[in-house]
SERO-4910 file (N, C-alpha, C, O; in steps of 0.05 Angstrom, whole numbers):
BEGIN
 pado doro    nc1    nc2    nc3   cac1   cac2   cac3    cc1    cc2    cc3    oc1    oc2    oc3
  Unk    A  -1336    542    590  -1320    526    608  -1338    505    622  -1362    511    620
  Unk    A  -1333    485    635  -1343    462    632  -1332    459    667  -1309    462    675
  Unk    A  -1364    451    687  -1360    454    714  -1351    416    723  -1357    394    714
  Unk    A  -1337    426    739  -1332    399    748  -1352    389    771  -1347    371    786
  Unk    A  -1363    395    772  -1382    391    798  -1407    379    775  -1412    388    752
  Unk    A  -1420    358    788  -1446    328    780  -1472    349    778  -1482    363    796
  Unk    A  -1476    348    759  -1500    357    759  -1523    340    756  -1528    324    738
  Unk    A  -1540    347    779  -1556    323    798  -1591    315    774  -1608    297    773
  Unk    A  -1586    341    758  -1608    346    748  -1613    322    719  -1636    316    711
  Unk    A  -1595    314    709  -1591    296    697  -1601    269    702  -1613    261    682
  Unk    A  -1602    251    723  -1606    228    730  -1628    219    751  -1628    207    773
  Unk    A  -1648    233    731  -1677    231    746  -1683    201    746  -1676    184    730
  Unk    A  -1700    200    773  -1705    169    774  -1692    152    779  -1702    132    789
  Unk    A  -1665    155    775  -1650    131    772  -1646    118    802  -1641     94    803
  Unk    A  -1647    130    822  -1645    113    851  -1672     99    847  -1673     75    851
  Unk    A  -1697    114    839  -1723     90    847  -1728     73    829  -1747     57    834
  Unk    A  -1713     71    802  -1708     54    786  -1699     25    800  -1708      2    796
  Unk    A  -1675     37    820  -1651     14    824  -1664      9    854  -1655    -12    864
  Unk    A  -1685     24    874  -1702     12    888  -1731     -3    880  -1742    -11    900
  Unk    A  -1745     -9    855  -1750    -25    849  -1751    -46    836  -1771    -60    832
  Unk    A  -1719    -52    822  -1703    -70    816  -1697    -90    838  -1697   -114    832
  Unk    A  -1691    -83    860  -1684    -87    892  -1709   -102    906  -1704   -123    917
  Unk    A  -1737    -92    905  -1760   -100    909  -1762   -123    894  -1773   -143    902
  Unk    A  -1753   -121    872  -1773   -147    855  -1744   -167    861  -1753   -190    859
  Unk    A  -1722   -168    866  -1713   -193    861  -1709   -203    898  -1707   -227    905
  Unk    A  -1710   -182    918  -1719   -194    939  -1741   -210    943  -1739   -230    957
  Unk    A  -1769   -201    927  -1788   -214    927  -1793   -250    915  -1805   -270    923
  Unk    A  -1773   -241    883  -1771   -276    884  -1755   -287    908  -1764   -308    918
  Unk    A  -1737   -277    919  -1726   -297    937  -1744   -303    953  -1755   -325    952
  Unk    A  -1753   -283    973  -1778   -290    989  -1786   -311    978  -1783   -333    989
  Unk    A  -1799   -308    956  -1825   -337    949  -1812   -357    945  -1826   -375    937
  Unk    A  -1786   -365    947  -1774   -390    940  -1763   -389    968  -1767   -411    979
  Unk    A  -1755   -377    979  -1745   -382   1006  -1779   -398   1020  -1779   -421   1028
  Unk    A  -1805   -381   1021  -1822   -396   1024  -1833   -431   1018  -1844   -447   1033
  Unk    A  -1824   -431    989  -1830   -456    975  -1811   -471    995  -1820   -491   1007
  Unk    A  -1782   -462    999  -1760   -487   1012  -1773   -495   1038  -1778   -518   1046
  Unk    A  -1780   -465   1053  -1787   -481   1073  -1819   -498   1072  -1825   -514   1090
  Unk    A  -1835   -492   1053  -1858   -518   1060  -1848   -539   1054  -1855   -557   1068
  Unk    A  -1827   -546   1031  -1819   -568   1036  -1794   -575   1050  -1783   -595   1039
  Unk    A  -1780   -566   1069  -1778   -573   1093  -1793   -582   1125  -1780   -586   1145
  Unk    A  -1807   -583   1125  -1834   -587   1139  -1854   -613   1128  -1864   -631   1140
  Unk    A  -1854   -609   1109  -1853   -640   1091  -1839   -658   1102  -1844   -677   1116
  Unk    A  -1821   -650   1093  -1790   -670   1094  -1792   -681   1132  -1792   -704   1140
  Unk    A  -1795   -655   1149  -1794   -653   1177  -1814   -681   1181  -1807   -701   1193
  Unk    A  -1837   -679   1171  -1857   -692   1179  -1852   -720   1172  -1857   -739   1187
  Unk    A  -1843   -722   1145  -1839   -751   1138  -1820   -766   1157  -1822   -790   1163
  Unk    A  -1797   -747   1166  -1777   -760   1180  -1785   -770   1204  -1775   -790   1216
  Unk    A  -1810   -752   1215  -1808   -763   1241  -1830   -798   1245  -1827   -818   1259
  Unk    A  -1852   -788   1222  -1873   -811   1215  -1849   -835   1217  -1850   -852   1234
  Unk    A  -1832   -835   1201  -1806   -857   1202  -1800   -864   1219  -1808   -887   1220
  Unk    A  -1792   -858   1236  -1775   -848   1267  -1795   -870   1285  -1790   -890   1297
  Unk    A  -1824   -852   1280  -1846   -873   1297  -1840   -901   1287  -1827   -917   1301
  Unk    A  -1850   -910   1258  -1856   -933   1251  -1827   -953   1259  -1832   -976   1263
  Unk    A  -1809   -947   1261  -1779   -952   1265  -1780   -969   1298  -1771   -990   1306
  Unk    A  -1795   -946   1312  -1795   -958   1344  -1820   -975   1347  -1825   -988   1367
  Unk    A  -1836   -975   1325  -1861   -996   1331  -1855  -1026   1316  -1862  -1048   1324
  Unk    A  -1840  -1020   1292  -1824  -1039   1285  -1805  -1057   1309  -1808  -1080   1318
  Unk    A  -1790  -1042   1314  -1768  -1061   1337  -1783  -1065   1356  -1777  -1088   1363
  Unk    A  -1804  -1055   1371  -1827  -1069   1386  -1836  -1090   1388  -1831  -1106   1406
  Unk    A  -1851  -1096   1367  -1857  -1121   1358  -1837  -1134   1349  -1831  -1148   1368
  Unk    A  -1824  -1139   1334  -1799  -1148   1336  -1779  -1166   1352  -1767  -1187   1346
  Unk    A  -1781  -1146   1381  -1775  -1157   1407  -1796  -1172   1419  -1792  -1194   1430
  Unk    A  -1821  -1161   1417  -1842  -1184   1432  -1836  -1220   1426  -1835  -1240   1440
  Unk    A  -1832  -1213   1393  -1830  -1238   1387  -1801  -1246   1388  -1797  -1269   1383
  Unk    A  -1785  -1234   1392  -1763  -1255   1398  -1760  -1257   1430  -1746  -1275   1437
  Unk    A  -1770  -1244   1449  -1779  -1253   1473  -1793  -1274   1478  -1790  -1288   1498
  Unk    A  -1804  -1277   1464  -1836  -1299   1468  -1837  -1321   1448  -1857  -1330   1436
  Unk    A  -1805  -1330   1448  -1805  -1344   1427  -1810  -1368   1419  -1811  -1375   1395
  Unk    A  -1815  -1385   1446  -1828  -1407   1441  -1865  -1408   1423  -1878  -1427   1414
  Unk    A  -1873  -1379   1425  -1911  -1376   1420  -1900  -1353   1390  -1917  -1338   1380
  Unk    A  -1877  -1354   1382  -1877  -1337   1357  -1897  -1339   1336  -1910  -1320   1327
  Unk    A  -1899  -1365   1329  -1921  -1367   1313  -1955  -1356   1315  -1972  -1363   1299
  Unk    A  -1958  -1341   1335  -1990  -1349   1352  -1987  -1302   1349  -2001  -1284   1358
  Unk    A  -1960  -1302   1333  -1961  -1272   1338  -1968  -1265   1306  -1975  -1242   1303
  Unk    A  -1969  -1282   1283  -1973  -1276   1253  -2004  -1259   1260  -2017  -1260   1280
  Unk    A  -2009  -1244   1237  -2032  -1232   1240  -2046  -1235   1213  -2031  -1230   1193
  Unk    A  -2079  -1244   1208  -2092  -1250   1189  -2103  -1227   1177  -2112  -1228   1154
  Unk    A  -2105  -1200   1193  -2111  -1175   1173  -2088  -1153   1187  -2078  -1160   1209
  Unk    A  -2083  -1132   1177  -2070  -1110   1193  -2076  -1097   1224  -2094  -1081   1227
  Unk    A  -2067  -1100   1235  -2067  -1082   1269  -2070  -1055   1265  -2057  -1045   1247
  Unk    A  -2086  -1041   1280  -2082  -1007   1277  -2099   -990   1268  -2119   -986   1282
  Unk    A  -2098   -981   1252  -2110   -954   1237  -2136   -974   1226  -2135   -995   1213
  Unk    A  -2159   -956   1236  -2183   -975   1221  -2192  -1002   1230  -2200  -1017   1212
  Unk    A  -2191  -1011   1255  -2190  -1040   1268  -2188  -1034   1297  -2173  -1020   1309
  Unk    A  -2214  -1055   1309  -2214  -1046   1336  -2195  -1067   1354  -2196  -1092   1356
  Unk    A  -2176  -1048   1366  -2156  -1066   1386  -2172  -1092   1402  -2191  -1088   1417
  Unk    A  -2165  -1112   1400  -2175  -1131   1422  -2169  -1121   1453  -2150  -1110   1464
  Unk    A  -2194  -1131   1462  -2191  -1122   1500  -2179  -1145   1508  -2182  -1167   1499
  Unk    A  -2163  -1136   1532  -2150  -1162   1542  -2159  -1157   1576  -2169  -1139   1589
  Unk    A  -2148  -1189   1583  -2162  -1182   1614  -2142  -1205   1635  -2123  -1214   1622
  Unk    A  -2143  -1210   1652  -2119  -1219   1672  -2120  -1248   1654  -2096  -1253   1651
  Unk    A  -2141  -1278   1634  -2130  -1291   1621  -2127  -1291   1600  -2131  -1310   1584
  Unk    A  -2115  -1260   1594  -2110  -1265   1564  -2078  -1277   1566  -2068  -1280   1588
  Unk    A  -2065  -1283   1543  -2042  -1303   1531  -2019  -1274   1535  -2032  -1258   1548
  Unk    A  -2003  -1267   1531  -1988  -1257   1529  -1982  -1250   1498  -1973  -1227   1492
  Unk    A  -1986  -1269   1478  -1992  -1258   1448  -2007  -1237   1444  -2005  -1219   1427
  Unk    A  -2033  -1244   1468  -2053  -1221   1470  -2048  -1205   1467  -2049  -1190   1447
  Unk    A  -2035  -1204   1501  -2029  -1176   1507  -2009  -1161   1486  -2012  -1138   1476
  Unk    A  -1997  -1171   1484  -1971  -1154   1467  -1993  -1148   1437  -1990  -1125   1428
  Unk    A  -2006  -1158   1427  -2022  -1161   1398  -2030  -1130   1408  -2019  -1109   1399
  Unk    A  -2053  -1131   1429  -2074  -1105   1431  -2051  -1084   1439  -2054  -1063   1427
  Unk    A  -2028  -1085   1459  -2022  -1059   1468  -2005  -1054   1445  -1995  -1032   1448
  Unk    A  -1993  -1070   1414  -1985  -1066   1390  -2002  -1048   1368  -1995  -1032   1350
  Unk    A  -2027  -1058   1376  -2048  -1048   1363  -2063  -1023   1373  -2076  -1010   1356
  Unk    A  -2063  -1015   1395  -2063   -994   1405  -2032   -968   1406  -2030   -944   1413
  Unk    A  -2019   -982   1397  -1990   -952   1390  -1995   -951   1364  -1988   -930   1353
  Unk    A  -2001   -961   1356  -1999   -957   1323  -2029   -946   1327  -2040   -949   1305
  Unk    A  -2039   -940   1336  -2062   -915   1344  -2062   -896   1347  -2077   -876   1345
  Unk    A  -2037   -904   1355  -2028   -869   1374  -2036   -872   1411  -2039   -851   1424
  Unk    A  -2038   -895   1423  -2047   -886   1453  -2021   -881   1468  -2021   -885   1492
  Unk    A  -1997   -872   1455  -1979   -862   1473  -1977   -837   1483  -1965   -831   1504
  Unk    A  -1991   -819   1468  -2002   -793   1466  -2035   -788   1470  -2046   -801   1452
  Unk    A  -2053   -776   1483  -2062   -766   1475  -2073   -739   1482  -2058   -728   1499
  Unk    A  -2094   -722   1474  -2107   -693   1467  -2130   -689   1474  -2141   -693   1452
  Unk    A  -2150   -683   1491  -2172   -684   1489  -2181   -712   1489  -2205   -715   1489
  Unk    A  -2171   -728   1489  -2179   -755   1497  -2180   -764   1471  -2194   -785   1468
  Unk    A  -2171   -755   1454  -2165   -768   1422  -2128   -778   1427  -2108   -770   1440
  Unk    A  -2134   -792   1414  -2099   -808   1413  -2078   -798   1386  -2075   -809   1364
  Unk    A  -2069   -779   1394  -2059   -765   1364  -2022   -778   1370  -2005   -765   1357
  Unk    A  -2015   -789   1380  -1984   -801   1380  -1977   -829   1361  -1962   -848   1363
  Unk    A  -1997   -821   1339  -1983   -836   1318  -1979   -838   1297  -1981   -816   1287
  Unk    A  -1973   -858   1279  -1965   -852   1248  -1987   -847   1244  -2005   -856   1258
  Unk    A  -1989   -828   1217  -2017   -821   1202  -2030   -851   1183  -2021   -857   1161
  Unk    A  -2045   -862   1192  -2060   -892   1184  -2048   -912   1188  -2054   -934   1178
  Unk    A  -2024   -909   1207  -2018   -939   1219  -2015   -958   1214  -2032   -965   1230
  Unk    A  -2007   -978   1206  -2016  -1004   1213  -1998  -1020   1212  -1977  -1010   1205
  Unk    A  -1999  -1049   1218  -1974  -1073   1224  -1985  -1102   1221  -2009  -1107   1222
  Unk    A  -1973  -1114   1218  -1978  -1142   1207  -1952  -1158   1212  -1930  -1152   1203
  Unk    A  -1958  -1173   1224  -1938  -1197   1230  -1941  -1230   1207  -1959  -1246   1212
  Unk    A  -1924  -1233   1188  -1929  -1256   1170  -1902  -1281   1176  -1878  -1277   1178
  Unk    A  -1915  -1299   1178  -1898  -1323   1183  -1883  -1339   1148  -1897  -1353   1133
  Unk    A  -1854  -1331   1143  -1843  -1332   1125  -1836  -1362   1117  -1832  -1369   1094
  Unk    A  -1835  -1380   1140  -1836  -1407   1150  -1804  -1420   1165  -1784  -1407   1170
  Unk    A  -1807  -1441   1168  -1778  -1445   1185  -1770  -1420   1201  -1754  -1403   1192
  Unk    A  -1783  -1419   1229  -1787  -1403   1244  -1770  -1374   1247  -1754  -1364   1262
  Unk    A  -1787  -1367   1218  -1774  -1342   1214  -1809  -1315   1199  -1826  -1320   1182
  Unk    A  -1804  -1292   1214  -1815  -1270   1208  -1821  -1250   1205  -1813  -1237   1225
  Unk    A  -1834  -1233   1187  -1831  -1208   1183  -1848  -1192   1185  -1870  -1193   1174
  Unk    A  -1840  -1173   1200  -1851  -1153   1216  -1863  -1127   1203  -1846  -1110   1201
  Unk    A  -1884  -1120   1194  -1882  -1095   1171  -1909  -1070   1183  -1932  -1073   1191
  Unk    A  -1893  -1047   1179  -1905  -1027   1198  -1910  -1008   1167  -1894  -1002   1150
  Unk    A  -1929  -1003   1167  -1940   -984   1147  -1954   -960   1157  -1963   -961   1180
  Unk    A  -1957   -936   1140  -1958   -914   1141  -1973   -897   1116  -1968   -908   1095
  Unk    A  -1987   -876   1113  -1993   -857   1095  -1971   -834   1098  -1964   -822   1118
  Unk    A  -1963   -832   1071  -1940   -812   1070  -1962   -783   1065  -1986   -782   1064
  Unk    A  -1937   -756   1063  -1947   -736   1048  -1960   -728   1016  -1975   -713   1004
  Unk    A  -1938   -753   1012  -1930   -736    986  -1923   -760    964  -1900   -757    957
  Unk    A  -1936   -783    951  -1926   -785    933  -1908   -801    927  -1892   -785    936
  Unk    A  -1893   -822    917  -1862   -825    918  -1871   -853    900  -1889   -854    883
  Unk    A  -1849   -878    910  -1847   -899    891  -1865   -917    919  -1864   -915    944
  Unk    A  -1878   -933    902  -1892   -949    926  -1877   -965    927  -1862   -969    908
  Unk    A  -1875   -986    959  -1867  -1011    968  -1865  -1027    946  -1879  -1023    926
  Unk    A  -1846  -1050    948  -1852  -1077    934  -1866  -1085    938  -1874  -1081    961
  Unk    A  -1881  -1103    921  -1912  -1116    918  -1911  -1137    945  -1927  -1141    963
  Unk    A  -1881  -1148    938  -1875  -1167    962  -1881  -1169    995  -1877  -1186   1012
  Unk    A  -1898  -1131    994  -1892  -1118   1028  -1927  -1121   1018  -1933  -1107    999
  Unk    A  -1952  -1138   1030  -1969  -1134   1033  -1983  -1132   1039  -2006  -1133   1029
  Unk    A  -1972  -1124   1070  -1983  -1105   1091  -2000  -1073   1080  -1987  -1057   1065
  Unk    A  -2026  -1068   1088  -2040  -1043   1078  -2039  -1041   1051  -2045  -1018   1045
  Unk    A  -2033  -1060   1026  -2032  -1055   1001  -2053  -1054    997  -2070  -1069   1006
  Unk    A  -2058  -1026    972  -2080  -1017    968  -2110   -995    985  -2131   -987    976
  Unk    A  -2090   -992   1026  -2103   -977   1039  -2098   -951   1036  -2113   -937   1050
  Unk    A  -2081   -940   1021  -2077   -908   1016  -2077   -906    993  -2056   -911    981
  Unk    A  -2098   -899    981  -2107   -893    952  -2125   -876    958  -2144   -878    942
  Unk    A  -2126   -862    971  -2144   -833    982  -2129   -815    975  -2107   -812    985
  Unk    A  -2142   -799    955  -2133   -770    942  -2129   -778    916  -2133   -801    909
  Unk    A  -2121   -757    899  -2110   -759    872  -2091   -758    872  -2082   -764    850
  Unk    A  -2069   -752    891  -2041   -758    880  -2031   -789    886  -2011   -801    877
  Unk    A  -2052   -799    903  -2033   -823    912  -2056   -845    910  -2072   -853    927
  Unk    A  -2054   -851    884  -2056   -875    864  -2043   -896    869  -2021   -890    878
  Unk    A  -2047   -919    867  -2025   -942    865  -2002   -945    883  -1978   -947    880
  Unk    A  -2023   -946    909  -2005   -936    935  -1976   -925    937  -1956   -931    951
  Unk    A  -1982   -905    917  -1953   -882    926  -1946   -865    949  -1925   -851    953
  Unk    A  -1966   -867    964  -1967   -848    990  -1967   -868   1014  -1974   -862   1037
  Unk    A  -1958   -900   1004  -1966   -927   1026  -1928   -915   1032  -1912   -911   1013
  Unk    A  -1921   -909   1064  -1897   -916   1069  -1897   -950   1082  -1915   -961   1093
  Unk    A  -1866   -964   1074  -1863   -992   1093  -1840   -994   1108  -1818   -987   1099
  Unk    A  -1843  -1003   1127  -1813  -1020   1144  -1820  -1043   1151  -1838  -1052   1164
  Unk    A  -1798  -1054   1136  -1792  -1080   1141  -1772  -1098   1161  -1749  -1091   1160
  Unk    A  -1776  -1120   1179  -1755  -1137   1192  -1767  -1162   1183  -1790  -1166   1175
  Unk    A  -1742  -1180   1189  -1745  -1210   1190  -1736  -1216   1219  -1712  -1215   1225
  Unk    A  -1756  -1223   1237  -1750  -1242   1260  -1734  -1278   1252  -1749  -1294   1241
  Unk    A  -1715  -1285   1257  -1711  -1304   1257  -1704  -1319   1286  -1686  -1313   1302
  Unk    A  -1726  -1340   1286  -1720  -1358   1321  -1710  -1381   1313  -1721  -1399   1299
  Unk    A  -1678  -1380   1330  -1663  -1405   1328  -1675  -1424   1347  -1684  -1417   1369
  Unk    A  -1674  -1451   1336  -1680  -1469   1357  -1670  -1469   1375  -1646  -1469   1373
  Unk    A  -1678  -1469   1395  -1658  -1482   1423  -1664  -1515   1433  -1687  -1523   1433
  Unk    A  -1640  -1535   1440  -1653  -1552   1443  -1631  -1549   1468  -1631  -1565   1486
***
């Protein structure tokens, strides 16, 4: 006769079988849950590098359409910023001046700083003001990215060719840009 009652003796193993079945596919998630978030934090970082260059962009921007009669006197012959010592200004400097050096000093980072290092800014900085002609210009705020991507148009040649440090970022793939066009209407 044949018991109805499980006989336990049969199905050896089989729970620590199906506890480390359980182990191993928790574990890939873990490591991909890991992978998402470093590149989230990536992503975090790039957004905010943006964010900066965005408000140093409309900065300058505004200087020069404030100051619009001396627009021209704001073009710049090499990049502002990262790698370049701010001009000092003093009670006769021009007002191009001033706005030039305290331009060239945010894109430093002196809105922030740490120990007396200036860490409140984009990672390599820099800006360039170019006169497009018929009193119009463009404003271009550059940056070293993380990671890689499609570089600027050739047309943006502000910092071209300054982030080519490392092996992944060849052929300024790691150059971020923002771009504006100032245009000053005549007034007569």
């Amino acid at each position: 006769m044949h018991s109805q009652y499980h006989n336990p003796h049969r199905q050896h193993g089989t729970s620590l079988l199906e506890v480390v079945v359980t182990i191993a596919v928790l574990s890939f998630g873990l490591f991909g849950l890991n992978g998402l978030t470093a590149r989230l934090q990536v992503a975090e970082i790039e957004t905010y590098q943006r964010a900066q260059a965005l408000m140093l962009l409309k900065d300058m921007a505004s200087r020069i359409a404030t100051n619009r009669y001396a627009a021209s006197s704001y073009v710049t012959s090499s990049p502002l910023g990262s790698g370049t010592t701010c001009a000092s200004t003093d009670a006769s400097s021009t007002r191009q001046q001033l706005d030039a050096s305290q331009w060239c000093a945010a894109l430093q980072g002196a809105a922030e700083t740490a120990s007396g290092s200036r860490v409140g800014a984009l990672v390599s900085g820099r800006g360039c003001v170019e006169a497009l002609g018929s009193n119009e210009y463009m404003v271009t705020v550059v940056w070293q990215g993380l990671t890689p991507v499609s570089a600027p148009p050739s047309s943006v040649g502000c910092g071209q060719g300054l982030y080519d440090g490392g092996t992944a970022c060849t052929a300024d793939l790691c150059r971020r840009a923002l771009t504006t066009v100032v245009r000053i209407a005549p007034l007569t």
